[in-house]
C-alpha positions as CSV (number, residue, x, y, z in Angstrom):
1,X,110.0,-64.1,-87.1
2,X,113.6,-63.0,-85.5
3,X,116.1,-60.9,-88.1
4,X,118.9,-63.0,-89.3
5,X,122.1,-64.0,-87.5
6,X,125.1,-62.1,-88.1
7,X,126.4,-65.7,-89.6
8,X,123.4,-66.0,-91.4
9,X,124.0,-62.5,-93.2
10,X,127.7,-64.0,-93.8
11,X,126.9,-66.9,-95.0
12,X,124.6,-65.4,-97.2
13,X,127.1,-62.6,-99.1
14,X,129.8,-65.4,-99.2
15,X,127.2,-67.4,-101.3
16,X,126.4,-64.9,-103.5
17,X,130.4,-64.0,-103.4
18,X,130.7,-67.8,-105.1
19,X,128.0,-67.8,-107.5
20,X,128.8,-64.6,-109.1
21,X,132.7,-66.0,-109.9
22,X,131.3,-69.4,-110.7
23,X,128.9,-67.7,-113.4
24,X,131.9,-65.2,-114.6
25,X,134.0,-67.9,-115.1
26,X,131.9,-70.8,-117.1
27,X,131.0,-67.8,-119.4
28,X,134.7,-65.8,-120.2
29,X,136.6,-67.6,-122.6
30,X,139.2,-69.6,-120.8
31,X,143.0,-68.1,-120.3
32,X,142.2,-66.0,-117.8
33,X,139.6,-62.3,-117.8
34,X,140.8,-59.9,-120.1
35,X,141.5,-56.7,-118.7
36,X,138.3,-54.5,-118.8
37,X,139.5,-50.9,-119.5
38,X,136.8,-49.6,-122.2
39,X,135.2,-51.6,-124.5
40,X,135.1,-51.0,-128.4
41,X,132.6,-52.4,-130.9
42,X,134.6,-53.6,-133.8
43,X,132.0,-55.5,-135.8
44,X,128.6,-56.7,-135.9
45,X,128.0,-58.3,-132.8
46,X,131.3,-58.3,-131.4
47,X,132.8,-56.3,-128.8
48,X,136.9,-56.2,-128.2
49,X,138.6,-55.6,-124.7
50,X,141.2,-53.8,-125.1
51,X,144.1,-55.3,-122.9
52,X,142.5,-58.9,-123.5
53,X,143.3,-61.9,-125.9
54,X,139.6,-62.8,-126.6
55,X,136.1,-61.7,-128.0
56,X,133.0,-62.2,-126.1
57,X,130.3,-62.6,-129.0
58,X,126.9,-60.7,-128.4
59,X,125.3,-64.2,-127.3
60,X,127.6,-64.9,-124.5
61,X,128.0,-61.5,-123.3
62,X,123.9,-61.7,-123.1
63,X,123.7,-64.0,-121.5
64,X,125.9,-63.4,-119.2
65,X,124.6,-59.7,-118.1
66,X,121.3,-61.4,-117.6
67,X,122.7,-64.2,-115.2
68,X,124.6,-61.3,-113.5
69,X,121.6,-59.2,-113.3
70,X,119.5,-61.9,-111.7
71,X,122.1,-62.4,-109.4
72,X,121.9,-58.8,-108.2
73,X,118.3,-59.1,-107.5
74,X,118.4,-62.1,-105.3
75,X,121.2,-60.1,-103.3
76,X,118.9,-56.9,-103.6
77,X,115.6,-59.2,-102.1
78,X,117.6,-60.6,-99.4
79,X,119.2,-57.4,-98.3
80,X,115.6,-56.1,-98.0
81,X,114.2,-59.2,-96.5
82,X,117.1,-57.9,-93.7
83,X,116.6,-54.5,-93.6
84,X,112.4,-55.3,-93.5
85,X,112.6,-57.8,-90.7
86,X,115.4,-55.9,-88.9
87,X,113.4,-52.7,-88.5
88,X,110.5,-54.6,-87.2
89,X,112.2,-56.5,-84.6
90,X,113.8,-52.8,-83.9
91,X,110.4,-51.2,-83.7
92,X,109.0,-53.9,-80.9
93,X,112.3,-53.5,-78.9
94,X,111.7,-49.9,-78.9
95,X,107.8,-50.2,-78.1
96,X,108.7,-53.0,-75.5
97,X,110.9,-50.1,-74.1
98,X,109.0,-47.3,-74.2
99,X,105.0,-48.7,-73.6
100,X,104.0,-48.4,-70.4
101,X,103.1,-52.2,-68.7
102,X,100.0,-52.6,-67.1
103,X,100.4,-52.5,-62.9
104,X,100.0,-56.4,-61.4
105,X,97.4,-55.6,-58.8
106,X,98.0,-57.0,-55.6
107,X,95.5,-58.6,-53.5
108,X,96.2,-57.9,-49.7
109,X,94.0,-60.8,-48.2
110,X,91.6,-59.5,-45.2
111,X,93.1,-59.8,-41.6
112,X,97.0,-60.0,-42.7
113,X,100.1,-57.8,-42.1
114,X,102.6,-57.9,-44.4
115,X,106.8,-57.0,-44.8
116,X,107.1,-55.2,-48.3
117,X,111.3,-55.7,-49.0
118,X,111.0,-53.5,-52.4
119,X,111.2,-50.1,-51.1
120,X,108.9,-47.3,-50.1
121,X,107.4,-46.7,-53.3
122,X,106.7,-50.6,-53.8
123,X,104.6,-50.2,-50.7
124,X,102.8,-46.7,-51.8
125,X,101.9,-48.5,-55.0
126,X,100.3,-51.8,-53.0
127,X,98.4,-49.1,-50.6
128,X,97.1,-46.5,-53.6
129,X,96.0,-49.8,-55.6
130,X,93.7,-50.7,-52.3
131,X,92.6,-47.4,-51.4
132,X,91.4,-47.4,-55.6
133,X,89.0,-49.8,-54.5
134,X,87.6,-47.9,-52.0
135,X,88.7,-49.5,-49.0
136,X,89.6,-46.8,-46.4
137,X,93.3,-46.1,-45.2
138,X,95.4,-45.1,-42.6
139,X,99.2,-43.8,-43.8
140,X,102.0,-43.5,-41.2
141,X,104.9,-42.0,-42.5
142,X,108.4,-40.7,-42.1
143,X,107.9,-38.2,-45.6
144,X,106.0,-35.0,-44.6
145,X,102.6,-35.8,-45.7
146,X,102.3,-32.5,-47.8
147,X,105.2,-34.0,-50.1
148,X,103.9,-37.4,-50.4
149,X,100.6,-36.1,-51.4
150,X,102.5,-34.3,-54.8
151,X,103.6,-37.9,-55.5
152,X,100.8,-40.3,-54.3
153,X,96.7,-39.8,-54.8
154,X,96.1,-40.4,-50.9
155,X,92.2,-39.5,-51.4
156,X,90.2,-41.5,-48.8
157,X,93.5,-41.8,-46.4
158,X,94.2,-40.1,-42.9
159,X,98.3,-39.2,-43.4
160,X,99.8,-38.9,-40.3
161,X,103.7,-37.3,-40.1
162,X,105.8,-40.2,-38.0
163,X,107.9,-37.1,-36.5
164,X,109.6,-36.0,-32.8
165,X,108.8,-32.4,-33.8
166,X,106.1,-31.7,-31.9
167,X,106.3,-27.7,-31.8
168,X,105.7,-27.6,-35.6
169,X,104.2,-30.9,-36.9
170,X,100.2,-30.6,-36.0
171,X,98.3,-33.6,-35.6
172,X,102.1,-35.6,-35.9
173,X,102.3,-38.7,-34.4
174,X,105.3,-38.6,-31.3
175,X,105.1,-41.9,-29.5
176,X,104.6,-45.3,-29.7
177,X,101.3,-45.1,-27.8
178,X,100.3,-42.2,-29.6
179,X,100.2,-44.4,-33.0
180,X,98.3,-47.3,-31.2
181,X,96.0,-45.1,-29.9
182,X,95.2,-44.0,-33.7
183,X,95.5,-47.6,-35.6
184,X,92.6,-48.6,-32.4
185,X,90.7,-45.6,-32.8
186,X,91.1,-46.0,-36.6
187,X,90.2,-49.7,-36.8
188,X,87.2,-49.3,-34.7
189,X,86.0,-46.3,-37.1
190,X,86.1,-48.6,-40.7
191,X,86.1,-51.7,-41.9
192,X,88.1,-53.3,-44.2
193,X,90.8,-50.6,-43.2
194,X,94.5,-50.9,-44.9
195,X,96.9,-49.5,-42.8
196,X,100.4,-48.1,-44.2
197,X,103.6,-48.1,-41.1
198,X,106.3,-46.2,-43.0
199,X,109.6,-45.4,-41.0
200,X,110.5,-48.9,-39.6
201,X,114.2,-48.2,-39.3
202,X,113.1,-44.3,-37.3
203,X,111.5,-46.3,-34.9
204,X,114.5,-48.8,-34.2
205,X,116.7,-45.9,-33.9
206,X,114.4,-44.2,-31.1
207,X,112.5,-47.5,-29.4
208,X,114.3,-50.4,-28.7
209,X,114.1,-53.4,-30.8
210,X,111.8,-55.2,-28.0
211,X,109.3,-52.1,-27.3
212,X,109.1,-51.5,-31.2
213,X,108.0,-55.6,-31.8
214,X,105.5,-55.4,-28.9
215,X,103.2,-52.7,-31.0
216,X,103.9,-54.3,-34.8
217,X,102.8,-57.7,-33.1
218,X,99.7,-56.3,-31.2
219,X,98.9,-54.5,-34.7
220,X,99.0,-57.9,-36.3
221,X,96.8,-59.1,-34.0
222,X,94.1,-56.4,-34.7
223,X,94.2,-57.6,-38.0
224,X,91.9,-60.4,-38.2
225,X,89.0,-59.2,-35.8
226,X,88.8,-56.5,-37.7
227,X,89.4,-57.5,-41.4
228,X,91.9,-54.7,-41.9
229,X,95.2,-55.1,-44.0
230,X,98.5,-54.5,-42.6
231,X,101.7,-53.3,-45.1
232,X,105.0,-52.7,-43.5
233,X,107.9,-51.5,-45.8
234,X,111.4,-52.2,-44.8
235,X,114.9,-52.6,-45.1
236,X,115.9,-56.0,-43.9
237,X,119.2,-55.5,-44.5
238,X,119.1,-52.2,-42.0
239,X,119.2,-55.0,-39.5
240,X,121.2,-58.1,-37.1
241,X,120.1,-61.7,-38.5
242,X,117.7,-62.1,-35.6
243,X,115.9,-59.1,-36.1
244,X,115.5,-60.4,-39.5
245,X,114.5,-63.7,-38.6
246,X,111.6,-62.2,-35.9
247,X,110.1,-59.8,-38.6
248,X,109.8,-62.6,-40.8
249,X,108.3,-65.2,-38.9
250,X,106.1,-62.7,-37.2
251,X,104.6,-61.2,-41.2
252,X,104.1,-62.5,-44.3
253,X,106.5,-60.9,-47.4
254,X,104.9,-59.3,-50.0
């Protein structure tokens, strides 16, 4: 059950407020509240307020201590009816904050390629969930594998460096026929392979647009002979409308 409204809590004191001059004033004799300074006992059963016209006899000033009294605890039960339901609600905010949610696992459906929009890391996160179930994997990436191997359990993955440094990167991939020769070569070594492109926008900035759609479409159409998985992170706004509109019709979004 939510904490009470800021008008509730209002409304509430402004009540209370009311009652507690309502009560005062059907008790003190009328012409007005005499002035409470200190308060002198000058008989049996009487007290005097000095400053005041009027007596308050013991009965009346009993009775009205107890209605004042129980009108302290109702203000004292609904203060900590607040404070009670406002530290809950505080301590599931806080838990909602800081408890970690449980991954959505994404089901990549055999023979597709897909356009992940969310970023590299959305991508690594799809392509670690299906390499957790054992299904073997090829990475391609811009990040030097090294690095992305601190961040990312890559067990049961080949990580190739997507690189032009060929004097220092072993193994790197440096073409565009050099990574269809390893998706093939990979393809024809697994099944139920889930391949990882990573450096989209690299590869528009040394291929032309044309030569770099030629290889993502032949690689989607090595998807469904051989039951492999195809994730592609990019940035779609990196690029013109039609290049957009191409990558899109040609893959699925994830």
């Amino acid at each position: 059950m939510p904490p009470f409204s800021s008008s509730a809590r209002a409304s509430g004191l402004v009540v209370l407020m009311c009652l507690s001059v309502l009560l005062l004033s059907s008790i003190l004799p009328e012409g007005g509240a005499p002035t409470l300074v200190t308060l002198e006992v000058t008989g049996a059963g009487t007290l005097q307020i000095p400053g005041g016209n009027d007596t308050l006899d013991s009965e009346r000033m009993a009775t009205m201590s107890l209605l004042l009294f129980g009108t302290s605890l109702v203000g004292l039960y609904v203060a900590a009816r607040y404070l009670k339901r406002r530290g809950s609600g505080f301590s599931q905010e806080t838990m909602g904050r800081t408890k970690p949610k449980s991954e959505r696992v994404i089901e990549l459906e055999p023979g597709e390629a897909y356009l992940v929009t969310q970023g590299q890391n959305r991508a690594m996160k799809v392509f670690t969930q299906a390499l957790s179930k054992g299904h073997p994997g090829l990475c391609i990436t811009r990040t030097y594998p090294d690095k992305l191997k601190e961040s990312w359990d890559l067990d049961g993955a080949r990580v190739f460096w997507l690189t032009d440094d060929g004097t220092r990167a072993k193994g790197a991939i440096q073409s565009l026929e050099d990574m269809e020769a390893r998706v093939h070569k990979f393809l024809e070594g697994v099944e139920k392979g889930v391949i990882l492109l990573d450096g989209l926008e690299y590869l528009f900035v040394q291929y032309s647009f044309t030569e770099v759609m030629k290889l993502l479409q032949g690689m989607r159409d090595a998807m469904p002979t051989s039951g492999a998985r195809l994730i592609i992170p990019v940035d779609l706004l990196a690029l013109v409308r039609r290049q957009r509109a191409l990558l899109t019709r040609e893959f699925r979004q994830l």
